[in-house]
N, C-alpha and C positions, 0 to 999 in steps of 0.2 A: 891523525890530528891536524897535520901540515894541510889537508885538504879538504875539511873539514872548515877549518880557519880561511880557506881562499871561497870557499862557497859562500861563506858567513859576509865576507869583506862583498863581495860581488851582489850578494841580495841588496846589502846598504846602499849599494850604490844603483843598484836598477830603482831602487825606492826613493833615493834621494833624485833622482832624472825623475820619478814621475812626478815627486814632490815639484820643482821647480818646475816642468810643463804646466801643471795646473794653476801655478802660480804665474803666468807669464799673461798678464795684462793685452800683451798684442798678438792672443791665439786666435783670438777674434778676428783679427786678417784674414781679408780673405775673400772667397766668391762662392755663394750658396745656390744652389736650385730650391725652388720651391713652389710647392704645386698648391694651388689654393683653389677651394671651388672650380676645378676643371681646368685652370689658369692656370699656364707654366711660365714662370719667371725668373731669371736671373739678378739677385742682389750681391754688391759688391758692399766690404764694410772697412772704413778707413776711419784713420785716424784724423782728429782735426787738432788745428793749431792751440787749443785749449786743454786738450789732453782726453777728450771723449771722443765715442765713439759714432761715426754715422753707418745706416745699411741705405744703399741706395740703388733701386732699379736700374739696370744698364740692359737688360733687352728682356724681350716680351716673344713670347711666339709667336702670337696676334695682334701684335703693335697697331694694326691699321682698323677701320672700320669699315662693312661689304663697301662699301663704294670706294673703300681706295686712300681716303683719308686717314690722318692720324687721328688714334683715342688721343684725349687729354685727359687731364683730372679733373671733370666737371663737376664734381661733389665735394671738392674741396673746400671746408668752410669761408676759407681765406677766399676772397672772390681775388686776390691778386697771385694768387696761384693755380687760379684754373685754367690757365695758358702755358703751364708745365705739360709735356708731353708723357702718357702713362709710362715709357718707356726709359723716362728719367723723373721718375719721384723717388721721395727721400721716404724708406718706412719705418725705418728706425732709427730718433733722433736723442743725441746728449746722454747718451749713457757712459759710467763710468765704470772700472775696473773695482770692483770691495772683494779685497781680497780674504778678508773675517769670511765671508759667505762663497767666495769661489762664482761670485755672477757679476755680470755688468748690470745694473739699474740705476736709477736716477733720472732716465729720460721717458721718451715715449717713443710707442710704436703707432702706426697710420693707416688704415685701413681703407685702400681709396675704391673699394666698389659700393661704401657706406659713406666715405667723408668723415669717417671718426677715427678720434686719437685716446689711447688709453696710456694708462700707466705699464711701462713692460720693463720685466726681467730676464736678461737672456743667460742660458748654460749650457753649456756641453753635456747630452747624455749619454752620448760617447766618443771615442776618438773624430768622430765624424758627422757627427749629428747634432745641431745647432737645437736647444729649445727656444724657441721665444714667446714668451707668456704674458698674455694679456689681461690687464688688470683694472674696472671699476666698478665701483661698490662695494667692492670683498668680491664678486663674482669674476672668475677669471679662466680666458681658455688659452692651452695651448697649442702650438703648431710646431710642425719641425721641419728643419731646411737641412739639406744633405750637403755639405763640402765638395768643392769641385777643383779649387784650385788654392 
């Protein structure tokens, strides 16, 4: 019975650790790989001064173009942000922690081989697997970024 009752107490407690991981707003930290249309990227995703969340490019495999120069983000709607370097755009902006749902949303995601911003949802699909899900009109896709650090 005596061990029985310690197994008991030890399940509550590996449940209640996964309970508060899930529930931990800054799991979101962190540096993702992710492979998009052939494109290997590194995003890193921090918190800002307001309490949301940003993901933002810090290196590119193919950073440069044949002749030597750097990409930009020339398809950025913003014509004063087409002088960002692909190598540091922001792709996923102002999202916040809702913890009811276990996701960050509220912000958007960036799409710079199109120049378009959607509405995005991000989740963990598992310990290590970042979703981030793209959203408008009710049509929506998603991508997954693997943890790195």
């Amino acid at each position: 019975m005596k061990k029985f009752i310690c197994m008991l107490v030890a399940g509550f407690c590996l449940l209640g650790s996964a309970a508060v991981q899930a529930q931990n707003p800054d799991r979101i930290l962190g540096v993702y790989k992710a492979v998009e249309e052939g494109k290997e990227s590194k995003v890193r995703f921090t918190r800002r001064s307001d309490g949301s969340y940003q993901g933002q490019i810090f290196w590119l495999k193919n950073p440069n173009n044949p002749d030597g120069t750097p990409k930009y983000d020339l398809k950025n709607p913003d014509k004063s942000k087409r002088g960002i370097r692909s190598d540091q755009v922001v792709v996923v902006d102002g999202v916040k922690y809702n913890a009811k749902k276990n996701v960050w949303d509220g912000g958007r995601v960036y799409d710079p081989t199109k120049g378009k911003s959607y509405k995005v949802e991000v989740s963990f699909k598992d310990a290590n697997t970042l979703r981030v899900k793209g959203s408008l009109l009710g049509i929506s896709r998603s991508v997954y970024w693997i943890k790195v650090e």
